[in-house]
C-alpha positions in Angstrom: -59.2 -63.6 39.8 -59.1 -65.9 37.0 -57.5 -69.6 37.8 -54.1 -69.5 38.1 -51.2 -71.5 35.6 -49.9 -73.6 38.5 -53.6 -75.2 38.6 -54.1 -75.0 35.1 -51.5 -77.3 34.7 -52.2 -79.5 37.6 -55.7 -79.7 36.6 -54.5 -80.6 32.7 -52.1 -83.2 34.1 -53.3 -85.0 36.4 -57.2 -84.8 36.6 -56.6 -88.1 38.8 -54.9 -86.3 41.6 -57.7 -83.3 41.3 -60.5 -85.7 40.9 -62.9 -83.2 40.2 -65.8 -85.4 40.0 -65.5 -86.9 43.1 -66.1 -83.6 44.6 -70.0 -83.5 45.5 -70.1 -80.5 47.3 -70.4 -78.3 44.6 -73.7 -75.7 43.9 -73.6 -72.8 41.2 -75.5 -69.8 43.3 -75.4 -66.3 43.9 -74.2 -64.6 47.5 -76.2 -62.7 49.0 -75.0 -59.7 51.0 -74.3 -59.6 54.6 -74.4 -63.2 56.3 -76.8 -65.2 54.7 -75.1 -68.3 57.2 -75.5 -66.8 60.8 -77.8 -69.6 61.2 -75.2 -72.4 61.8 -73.8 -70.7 64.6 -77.0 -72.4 66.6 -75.1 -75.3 67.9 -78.0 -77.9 67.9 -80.4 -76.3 65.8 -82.1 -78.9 64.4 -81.8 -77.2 60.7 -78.2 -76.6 61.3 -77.4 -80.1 62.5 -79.4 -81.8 59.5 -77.3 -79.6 56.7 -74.0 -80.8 59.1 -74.9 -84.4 59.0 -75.9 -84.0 55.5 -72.6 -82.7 54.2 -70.7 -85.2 56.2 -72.4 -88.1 54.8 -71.5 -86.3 51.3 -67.8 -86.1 52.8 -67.9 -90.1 53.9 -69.2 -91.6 50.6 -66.4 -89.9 48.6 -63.2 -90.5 51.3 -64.4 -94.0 53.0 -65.0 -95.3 49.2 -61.3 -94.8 48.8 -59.3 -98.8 48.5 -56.9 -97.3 51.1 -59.4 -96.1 53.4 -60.1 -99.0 55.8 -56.3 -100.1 55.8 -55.6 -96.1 57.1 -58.0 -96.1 59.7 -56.9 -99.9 60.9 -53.7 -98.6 61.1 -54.2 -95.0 62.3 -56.4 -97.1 65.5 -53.5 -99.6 66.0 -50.8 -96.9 66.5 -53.1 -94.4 68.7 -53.8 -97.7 70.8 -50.0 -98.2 71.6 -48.8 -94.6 71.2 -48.7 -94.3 75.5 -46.7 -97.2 75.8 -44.1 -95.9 77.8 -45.6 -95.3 81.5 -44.8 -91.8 82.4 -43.3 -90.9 86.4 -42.9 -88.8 88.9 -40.0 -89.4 91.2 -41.5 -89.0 94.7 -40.2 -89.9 98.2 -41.5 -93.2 98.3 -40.9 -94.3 94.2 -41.8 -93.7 91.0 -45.5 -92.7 90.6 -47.7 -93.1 87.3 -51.0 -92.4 86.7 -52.7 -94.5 83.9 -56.1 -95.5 82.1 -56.2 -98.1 79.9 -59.4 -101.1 79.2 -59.3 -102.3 82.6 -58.9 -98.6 84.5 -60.9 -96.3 82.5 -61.3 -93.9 85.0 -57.4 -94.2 85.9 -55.4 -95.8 88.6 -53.0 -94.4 90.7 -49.8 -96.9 91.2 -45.8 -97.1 91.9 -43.0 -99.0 92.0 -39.4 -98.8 91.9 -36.6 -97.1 89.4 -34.8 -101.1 89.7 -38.2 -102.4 88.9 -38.8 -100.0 85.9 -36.1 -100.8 84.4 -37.4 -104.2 83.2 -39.2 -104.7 80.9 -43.1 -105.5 83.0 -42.5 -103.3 85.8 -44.3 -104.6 88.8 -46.9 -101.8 90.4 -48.3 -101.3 93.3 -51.7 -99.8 93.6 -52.1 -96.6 95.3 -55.6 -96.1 94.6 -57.8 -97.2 92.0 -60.3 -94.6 90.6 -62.6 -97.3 89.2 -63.4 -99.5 92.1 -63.9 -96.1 94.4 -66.4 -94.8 92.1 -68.3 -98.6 92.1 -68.0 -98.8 96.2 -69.5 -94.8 96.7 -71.6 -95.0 93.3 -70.1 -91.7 91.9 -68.7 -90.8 88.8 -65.2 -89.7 90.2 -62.7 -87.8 87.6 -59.3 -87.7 89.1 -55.9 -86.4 87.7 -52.6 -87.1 89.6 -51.6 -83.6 88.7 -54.2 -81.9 91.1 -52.9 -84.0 94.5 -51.2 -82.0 96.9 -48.8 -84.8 99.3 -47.3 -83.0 102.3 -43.4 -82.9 102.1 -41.3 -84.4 103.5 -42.8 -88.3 103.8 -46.0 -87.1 101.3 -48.1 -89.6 103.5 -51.0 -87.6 103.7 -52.5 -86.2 100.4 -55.1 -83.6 99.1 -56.5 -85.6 96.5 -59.6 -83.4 94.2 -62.1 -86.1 92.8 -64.6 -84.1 90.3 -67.8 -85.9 89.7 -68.3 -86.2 85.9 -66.3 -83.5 83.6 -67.4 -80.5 86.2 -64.7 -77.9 87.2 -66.0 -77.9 90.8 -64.2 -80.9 93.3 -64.8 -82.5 96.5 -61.5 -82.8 98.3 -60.9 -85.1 100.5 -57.3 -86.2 102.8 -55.8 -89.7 101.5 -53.0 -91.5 103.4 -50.4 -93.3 100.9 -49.9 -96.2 104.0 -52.8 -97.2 104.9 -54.2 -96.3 101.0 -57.8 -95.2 102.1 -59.1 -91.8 102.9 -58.7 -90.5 106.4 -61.7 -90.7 108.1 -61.4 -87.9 110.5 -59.3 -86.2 107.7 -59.8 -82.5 105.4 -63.4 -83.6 103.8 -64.3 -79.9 101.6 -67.7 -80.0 100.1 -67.9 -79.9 95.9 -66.8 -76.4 94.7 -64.5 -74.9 92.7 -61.3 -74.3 94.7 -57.9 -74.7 95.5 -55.8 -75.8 98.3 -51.6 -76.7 100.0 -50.6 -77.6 102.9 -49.1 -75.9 105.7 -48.7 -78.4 108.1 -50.1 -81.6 109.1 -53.1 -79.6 110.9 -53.3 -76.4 108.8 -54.3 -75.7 104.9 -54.7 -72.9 102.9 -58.2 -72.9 101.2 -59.4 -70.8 98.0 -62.6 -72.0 97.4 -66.8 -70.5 96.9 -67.3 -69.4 100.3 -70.5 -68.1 99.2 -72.2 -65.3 98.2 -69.6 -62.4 97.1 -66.8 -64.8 97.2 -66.2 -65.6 93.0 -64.9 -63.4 90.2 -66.8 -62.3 87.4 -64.8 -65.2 85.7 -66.1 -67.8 87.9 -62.8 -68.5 90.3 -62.6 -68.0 94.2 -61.1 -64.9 95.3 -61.3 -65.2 99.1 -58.3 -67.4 101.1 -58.6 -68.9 104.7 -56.7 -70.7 106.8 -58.6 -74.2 107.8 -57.6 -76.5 110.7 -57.7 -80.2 111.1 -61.8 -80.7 112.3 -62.2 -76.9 112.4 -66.1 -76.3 110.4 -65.6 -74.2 107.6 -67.4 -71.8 108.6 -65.3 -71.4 111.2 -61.9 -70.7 108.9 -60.0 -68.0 109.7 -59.7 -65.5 106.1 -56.1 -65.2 104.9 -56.4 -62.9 101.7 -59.6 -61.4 99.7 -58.9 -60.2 96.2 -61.2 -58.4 94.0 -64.2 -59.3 91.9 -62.6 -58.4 89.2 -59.9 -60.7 89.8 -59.2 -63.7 87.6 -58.9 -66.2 90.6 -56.5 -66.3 94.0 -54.8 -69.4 94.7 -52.9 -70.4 98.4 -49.4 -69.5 98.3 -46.8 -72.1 100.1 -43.0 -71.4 99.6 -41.1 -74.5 101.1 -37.3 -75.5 100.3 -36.6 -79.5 99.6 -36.7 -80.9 102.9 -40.3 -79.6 103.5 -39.6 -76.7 105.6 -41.7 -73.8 105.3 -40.5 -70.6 104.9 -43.2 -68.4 103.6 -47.3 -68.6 103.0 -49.6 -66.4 101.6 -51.8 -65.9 98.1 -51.6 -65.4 94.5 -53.8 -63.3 93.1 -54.1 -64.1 89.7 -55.5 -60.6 88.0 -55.6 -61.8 84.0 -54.5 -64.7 82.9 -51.1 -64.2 83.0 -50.3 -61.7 85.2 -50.3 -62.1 89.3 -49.5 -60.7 92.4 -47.6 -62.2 95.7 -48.6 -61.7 99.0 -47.1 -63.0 101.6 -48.5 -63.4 105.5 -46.1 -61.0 107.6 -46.0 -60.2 111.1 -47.4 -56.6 110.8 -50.0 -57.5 107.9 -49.9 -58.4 104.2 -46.5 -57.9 101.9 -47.3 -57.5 98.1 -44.0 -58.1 96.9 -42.3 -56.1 94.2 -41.9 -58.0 91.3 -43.1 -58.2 87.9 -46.9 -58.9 87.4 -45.9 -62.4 85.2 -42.8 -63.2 87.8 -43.1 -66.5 89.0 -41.8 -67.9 92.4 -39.9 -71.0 91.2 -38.7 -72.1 94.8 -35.3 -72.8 97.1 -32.2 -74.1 96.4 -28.1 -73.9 97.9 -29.9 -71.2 100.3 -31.4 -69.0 96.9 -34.9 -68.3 96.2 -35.3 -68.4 92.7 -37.7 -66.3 90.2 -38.5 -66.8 86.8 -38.9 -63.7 84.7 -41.7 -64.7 81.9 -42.4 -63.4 78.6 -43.2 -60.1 78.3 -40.8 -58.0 76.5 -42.2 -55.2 76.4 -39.0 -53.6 79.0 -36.4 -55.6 81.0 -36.8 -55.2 84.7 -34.6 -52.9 86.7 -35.9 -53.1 90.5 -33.0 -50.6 91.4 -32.0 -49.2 88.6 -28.7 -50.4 86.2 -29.1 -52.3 83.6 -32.4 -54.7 84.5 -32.8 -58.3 84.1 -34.7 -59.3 80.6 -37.8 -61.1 80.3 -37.9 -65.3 79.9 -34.9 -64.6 82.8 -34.1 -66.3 86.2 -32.8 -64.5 89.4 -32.5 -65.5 92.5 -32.1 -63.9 96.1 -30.3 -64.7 98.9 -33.2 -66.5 100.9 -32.1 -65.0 104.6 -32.1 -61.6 103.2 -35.1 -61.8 101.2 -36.7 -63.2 104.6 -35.3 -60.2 106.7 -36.7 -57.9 104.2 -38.4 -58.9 101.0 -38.9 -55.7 99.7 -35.2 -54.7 99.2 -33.2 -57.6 99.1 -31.2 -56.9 95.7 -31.7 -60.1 93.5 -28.8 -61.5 90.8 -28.8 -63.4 87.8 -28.9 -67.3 87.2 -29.7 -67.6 83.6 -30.5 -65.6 80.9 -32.0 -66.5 77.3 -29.4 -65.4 74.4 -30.6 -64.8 70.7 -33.4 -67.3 69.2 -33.3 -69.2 73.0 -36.0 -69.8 75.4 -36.4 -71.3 79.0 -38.7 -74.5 78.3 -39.2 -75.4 81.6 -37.0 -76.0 85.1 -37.2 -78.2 87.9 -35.3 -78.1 91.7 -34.2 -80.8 93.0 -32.5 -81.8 96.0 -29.4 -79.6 95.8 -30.0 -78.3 91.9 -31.5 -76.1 89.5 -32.7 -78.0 86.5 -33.2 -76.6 83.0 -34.4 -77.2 79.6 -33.6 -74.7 77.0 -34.6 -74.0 73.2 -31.4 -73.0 71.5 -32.9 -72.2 68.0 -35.7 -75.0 68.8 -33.4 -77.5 69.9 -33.9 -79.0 72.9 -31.1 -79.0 75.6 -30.8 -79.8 79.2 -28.6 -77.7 82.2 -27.7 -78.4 85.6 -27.1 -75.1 88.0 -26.0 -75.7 91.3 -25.1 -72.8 94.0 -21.4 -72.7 95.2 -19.9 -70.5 97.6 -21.2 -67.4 95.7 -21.4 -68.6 91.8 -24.3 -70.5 89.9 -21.8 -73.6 88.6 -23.4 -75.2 84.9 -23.1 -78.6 83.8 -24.4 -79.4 80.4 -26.4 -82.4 80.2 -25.0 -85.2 76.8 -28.7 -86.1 76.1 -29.4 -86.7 72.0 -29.3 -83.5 69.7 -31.2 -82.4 67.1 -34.5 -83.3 69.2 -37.6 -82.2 71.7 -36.0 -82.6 75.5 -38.5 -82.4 77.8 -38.2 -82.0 81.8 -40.4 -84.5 83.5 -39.7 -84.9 86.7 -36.8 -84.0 89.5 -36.8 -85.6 92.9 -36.9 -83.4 96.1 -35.0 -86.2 98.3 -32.0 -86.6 95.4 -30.3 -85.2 92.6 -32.2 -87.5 89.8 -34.3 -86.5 87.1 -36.3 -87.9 84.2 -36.0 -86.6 80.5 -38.4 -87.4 77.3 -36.6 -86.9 74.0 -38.2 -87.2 71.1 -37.9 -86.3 67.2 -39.9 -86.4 63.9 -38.0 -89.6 63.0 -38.0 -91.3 66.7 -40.2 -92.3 69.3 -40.0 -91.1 72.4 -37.2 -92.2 74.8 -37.2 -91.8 78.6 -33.6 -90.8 80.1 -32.5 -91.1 83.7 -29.6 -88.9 84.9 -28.3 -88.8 88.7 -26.8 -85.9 88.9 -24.5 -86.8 91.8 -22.6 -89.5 90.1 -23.4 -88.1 86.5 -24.9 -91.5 85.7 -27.0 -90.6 82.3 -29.0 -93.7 81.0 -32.2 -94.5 78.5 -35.3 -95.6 80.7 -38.0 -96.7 78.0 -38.3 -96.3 74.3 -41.2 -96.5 72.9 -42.1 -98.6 69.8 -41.8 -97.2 66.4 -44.7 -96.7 64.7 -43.1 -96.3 60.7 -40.1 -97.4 59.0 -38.0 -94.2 59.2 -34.9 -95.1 57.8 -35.5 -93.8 54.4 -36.5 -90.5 55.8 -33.8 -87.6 57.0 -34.5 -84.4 59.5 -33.2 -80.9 58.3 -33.5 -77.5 59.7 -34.1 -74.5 57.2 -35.3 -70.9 56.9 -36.9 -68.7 55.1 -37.0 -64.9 54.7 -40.4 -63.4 55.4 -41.8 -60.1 53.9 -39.8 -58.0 55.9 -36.7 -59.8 55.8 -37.2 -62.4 59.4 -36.0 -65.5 59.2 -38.5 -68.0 60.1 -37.1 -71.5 60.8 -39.2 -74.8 59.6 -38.5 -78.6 60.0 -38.2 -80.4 56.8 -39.0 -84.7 56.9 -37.8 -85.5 53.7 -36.9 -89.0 51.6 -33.0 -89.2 52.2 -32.8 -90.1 47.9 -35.0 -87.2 47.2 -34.8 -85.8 43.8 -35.1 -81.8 44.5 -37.7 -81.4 40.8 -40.4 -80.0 42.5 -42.2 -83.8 42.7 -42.2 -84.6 46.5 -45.9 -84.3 47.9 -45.1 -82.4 51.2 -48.0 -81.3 53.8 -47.0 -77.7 55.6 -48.3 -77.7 59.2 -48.4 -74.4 61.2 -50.1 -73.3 64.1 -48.8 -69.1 65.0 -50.3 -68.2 67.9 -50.8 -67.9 71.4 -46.6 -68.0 72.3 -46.9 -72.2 71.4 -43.8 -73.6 70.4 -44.2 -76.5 67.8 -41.2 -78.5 68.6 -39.8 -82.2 66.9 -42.4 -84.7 68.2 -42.8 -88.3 67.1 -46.2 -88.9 64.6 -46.5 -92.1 64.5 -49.9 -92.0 62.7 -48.2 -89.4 60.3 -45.1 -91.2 59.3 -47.2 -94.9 58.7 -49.8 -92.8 56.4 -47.9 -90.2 54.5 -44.2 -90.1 55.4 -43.9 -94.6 54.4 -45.1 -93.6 51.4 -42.4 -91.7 49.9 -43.9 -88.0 50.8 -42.6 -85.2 52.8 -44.0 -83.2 56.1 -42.8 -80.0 56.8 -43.4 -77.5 60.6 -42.5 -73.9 60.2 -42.6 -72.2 63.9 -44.0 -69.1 62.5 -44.3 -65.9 64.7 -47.1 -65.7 66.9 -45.7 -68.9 68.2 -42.8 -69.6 71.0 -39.8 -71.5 71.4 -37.8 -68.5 69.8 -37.8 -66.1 72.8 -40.3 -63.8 74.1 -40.7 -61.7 71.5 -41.0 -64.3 68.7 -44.8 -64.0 70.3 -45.8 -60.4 70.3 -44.0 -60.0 66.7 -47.1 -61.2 65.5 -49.8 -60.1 67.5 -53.4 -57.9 67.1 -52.2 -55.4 64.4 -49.4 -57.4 63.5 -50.9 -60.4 63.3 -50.7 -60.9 59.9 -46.9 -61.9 60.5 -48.1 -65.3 60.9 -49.8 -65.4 57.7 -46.7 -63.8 55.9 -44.3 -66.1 57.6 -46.4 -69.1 56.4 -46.8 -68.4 52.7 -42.6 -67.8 53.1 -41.9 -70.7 53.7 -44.1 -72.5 51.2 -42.5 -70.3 48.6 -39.1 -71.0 50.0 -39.8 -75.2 49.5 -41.3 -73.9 45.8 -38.1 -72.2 45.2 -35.7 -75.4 46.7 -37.4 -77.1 44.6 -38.6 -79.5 47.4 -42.2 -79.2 46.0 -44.3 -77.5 43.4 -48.0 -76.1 44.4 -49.6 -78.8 42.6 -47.5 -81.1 45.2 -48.5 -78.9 48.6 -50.9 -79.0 51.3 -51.0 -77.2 54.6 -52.5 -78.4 57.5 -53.3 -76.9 60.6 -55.9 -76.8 63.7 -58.0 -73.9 65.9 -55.5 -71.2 65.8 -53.6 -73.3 62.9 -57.1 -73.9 61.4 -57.7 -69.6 60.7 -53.6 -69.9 59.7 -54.8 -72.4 57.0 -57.4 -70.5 56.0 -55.3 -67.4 55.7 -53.1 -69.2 53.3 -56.0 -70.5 51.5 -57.2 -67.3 51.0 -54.4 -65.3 50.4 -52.5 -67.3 48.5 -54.7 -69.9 46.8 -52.0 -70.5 43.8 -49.3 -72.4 45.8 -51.5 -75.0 47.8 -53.3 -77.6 46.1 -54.8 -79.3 49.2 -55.7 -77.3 52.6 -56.4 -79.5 55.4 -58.6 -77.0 58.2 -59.3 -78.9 61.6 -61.3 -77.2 64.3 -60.9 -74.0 62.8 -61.3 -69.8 63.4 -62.7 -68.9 59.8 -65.4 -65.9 61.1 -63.0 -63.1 62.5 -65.9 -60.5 62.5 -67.4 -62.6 64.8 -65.3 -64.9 66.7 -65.7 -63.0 70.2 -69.9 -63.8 69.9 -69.2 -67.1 69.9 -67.9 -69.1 72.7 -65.0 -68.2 73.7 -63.7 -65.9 71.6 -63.8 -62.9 74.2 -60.9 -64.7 76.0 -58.6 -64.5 72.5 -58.8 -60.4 72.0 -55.0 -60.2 73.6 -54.1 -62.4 70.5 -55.6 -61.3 67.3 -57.6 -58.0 68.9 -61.2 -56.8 69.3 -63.8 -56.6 66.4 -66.1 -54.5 68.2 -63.3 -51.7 68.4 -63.4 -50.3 65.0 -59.8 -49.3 64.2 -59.0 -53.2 65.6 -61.4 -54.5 63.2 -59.8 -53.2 60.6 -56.8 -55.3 60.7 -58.8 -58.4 62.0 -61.2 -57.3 58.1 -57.7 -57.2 56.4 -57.2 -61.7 56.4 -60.8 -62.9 58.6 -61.1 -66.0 56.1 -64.6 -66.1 55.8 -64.9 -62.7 54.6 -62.0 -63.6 52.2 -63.9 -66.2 50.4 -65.2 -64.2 47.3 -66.7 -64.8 44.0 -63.6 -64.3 40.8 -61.2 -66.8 42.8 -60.7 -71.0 42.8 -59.5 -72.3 46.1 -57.6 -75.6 46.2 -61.1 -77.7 47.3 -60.1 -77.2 51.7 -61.5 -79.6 53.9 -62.9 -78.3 56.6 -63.5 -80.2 59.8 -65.6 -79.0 62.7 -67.0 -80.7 66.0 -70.5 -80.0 67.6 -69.4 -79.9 71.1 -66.5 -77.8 71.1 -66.3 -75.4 73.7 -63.2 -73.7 72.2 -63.8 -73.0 68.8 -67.3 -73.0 68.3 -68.6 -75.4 64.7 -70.0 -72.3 63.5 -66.8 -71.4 62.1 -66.3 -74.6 60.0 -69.4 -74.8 59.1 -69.8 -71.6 57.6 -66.9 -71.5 56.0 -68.2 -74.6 54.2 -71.6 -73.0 53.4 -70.1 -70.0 51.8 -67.7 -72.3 49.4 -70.7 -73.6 48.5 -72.9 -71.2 47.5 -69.6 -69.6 45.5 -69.5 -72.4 43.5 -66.1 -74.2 44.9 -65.0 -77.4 46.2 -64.7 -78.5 49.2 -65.1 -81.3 51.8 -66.8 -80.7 55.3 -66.7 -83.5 58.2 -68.5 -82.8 61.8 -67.6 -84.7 64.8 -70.8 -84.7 66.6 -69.9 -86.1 70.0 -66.5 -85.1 70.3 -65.4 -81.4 71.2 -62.4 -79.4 70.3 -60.6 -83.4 69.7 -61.9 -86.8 68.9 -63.3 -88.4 72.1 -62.4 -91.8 71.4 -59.2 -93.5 69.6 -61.9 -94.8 67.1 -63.2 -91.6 66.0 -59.5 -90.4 65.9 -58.9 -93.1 63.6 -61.3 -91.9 61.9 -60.6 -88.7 61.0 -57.1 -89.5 60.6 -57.7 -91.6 57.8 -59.9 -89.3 55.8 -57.7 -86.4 56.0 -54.2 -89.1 54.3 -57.0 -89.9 52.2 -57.9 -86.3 50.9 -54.2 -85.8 51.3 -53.4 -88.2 49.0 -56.2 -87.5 46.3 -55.2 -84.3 46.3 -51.5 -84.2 46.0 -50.2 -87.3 45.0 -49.3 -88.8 41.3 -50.9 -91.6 41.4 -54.0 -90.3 43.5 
């Protein structure tokens, strides 16, 4: 296809914001059929690595001689250094927890202090355990996480804390006291393996772990569960639960109500990645329970047991007839009928989604159901408490028009924490006690941009067939709507992930300061629209997401916000193939395409690590009438001899165990043997993101740079 006028023009304009002589990865050849490329997709293949470093350093001379270059990456470093600033808690029995790394701690400590104390401005902590000075003392490279601990209600004295050694998935797990802060000595000591593990009591746990021989599924998880006593050998544990081989993992199963009292134990058998099974430990044997396979047991509160319902809409579920309950749901049950019989205690409703809403995520406290909700992707917050036969609601007067996020709720009071955020503020911490409806701001982080020139709105576009599909636009509040504002469209599209208003502070100091515009379109294939705003735009009908993406950049075109010569896209891994979608579809509205991390090879992407796991989401090549719609937008194939593609640049990272180089890289190689420009960067020690706030820097500031180049007046 011959170039089109919009470039013809852009290129006859403004030959400084095309600088088409800086581009030196450019090469007049011929394409030879089939994949002339397959060998880049050998990782560390000395030939492959020396054309990757090659075309980086090609990338690096053109970007990093750029004036604005080092004041970017200074700047990108600074922010990225103070952008966790605000220590984030957990409101336990004893305080507030945080987990942190920073110079001192890089493995992470483990501290608390008080909600008095946090309130200041230095908050004094106390240690709990320090990661760093156990791994000098036993001479081990001890990971730890604060999410994997297990601390047995009520007092959550005694903990089951994993400790990895180096970036393995397999853990020792050993028994910590919070008083004493040491490890019990005649305490729960498991040998390394991949496993899981709760409490039961102070003597009893539930164990999932490698029992041996027979005991893993094919995908590398435990499927056998026993009981283990305090100083009991494990070979000695008493077997709860087996699942099958084929079995994606089991897990221990511990349903207690806020003062610690148990009231059910059994497993989880997890049989795909989303879909699982309860069985509970009953007096005459095992109970599966009847409920859908992606239910989730939420827990107790008022005397209800609560389920959460999660996104499958494929039909609402009716366990006794009448009208059913509908998927991204909660019901709850009666807990002392469910107990009598759990097999036909009649459940009721608690909340249900309405149009364009989705259940972000919920919380119990003491006496209360917590909720965050999406109501057309913004963020509110709910209180439900259980009285004398009715769910009572109380709406929750945090900010509007922003991201509210559920942190934490406290099992020993009514108080929670909230994160709100938005594109134009950082994030604030919120404290609200429900009993006395106290609602105040914890921390606020530091801004990172002058935002004040800058205003939010909320639009839509129409899609192909007629959807609306709502996008963010970050906009200069004096704009002048003739088509002049450089604007970068990000998207991601997949996998049910909701893109929601977030604080950039890297973003708004290197493009939105500078007079420009940013733009997030929640495209289907995505969430935080209801369940089906997922499976609209899945394996056949994946090309939703593309549609929906070139949508909106027409509907910006058409407001006049922009002009093709003016717009990038951006996007990474799924976002990355989204980019390149665009690119290739539609290479006449985008004059800048910004691919980090990406899918490009579609034909391919389940031979490469680990593509099998993605076939629910875009389908199977190896099936032929499913690789027929994957043929129908796979980038790579899509780059062809007849068109000009607005120069992409591609960035890929050796060590990425998600989305293997291959794809970037390629996708490179194939530009250049067409003839086209492009840029290419490789990470080669970081994986599927920087390892290091330097090399994010970095990166950073060559993509603002290329951004710039590309779509801005002046260069």
């Amino acid at each position: 296809m011959p170039l089109n006028k919009s470039l013809l023009l852009a290129a006859s304009i403004s030959t400084t914001c095309l600088f088409s002589s800086a581009f030196p990865h450019t090469l007049e050849a011929s394409l030879p059929a089939g994949d002339p490329f397959l060998w880049l997709e050998k990782r560390k293949a000395p030939r492959a690595l020396r054309w990757a470093r090659k075309e980086t350093r090609k990338t690096l001379v053109t970007l990093q001689s750029d004036w604005r270059y080092e004041r970017f990456r200074q700047d990108a470093l600074t922010i990225a250094k103070a952008q966790d600033d605000i220590p984030k808690v957990s409101l336990g029995w004893r305080g507030l927890d945080n987990f942190t790394r920073d110079e001192k701690h890089v493995r992470g400590i483990w501290r608390r202090t008080t909600l008095d104390s946090y309130r200041t401005e230095e908050p004094q902590w106390e240690t709990i355990l320090d990661v760093d000075a156990l791994a000098a003392k036993e001479k081990k490279n001890w990971v730890f996480t604060h999410t994997d601990t297990r601390c047995l209600p009520p007092e959550e004295r005694l903990c089951l804390v994993k400790l990895f050694d180096g970036k393995k998935e397999a853990a020792f797990v050993r028994e910590f006291d919070q008083d004493t802060k040491a490890f019990v000595k005649t305490g729960f000591n498991l040998p390394e393996g991949k496993q899981d593990v709760d409490w039961v009591d102070r003597d009893t746990i539930l164990v999932a772990r490698d029992w041996g021989k027979g005991t893993m599924t094919r995908a590398g998880h435990p499927f056998v569960l026993k009981e283990v006593k305090r100083s009991q050998p494990l070979a000695q544990a008493r077997e709860v639960f087996r699942g099958e081989r084929t079995d994606y993992r089991v897990e221990p199963f511990v349903l207690r109500d806020s003062e610690g009292a148990v009231h059910a134990t059994g497993a989880i058998r997890v049989t795909s990645r989303h879909e699982r099974e309860y069985i509970l430990r009953g007096p005459k044997g095992p109970i599966k329970l009847r409920l859908p396979k992606r239910a989730e047991i939420g827990g107790i509160t008022g005397g209800r047991l609560l389920i959460k319902l999660d996104k499958d809409p494929d039909e609402d579920w009716a366990p006794f007839g009448g009208a059913g309950f509908r998927a991204g749901s909660i019901i709850s049950y009666d807990l002392a009928e469910w107990k009598r019989d759990p097999l036909h205690a009649r459940p009721s409703l608690v909340f249900q989604p309405g149009p364009r809403q989705e259940l972000s995520r919920y919380l119990i406290s003491k006496s209360l159901l917590i909720l965050t909700v999406l109501d057309n992707l913004q963020g509110k917050a709910f209180t439900y408490r259980y009285d004398r036969g009715i769910w009572r609601v109380t709406s929750i007067p945090l900010p509007e028009n922003a991201n509210v996020s559920l942190l934490t709720a406290s099992d020993t009071s009514d108080q929670v924490v909230f994160a709100v955020s938005n594109y134009l503020k950082p994030t604030s911490l919120w404290y609200f006690d429900a009993e006395t409806e106290h609602l105040e701001p914890l921390k606020v982080a530091r801004e990172s941009f002058n935002a004040s020139r800058h205003v939010v709105e909320q639009l839509e576009a129409t899609s192909r067939d007629g959807t609306r599909i709502p996008y963010f636009l970050v906009r200069p509040q004096n704009a002048k709507f003739d088509g002049s504002i450089p604007t970068l469209l990000y998207g991601y599209g997949g996998f049910g992930h909701a893109l929601l208003p977030s604080y950039d502070g890297v973003m708004g100091r290197l493009w939105l300061e500078e007079g420009n515009a940013y733009v997030v379109a929640n495209l289907r294939g995505g969430g935080g629209l209801g369940p089906h705003w997922h499976e609209a735009a899945q394996g056949a009908s994946k090309q939703r997401t593309w549609e929906d993406f070139i949508a909106v950049a027409e509907d910006l075109i058409r407001r006049k916000v922009t002009s093709p010569r003016r717009l990038g896209v951006v996007g990474g891994s799924q976002g990355g193939l989204l980019v390149g979608a665009a690119l290739t579809r539609r290479p006449d509205l985008f004059n800048a395409a910004i691919a980090q991390v990406p899918l490009f090879d579609m034909l391919r992407f389940t031979k490469l690590p680990v593509g099998a796991l993605w076939t629910d989401e875009y389908g199977d090549p190896a099936i032929p009438d499913q690789r027929k719609w994957i043929q129908r937008y796979s980038p790579y194939q899509k780059l062809v001899r007849g068109r000009t593609y607005p120069a992409p640049f591609i960035l890929s990272a050796t060590n990425d165990d998600v989305v293997h180089p291959a794809h970037g890289r390629k996708a490179a190689a194939r530009l250049r043997a067409l003839g086209q420009s492009y840029f290419y960067y490789e990470d080669f020690k970081g994986g599927h993101g920087p390892a290091t706030l330097v090399e994010f820097a970095r990166q950073q500031a060559l993509m603002y740079i290329y951004a710039h180049r590309r779509l801005c007046p002046d260069g």
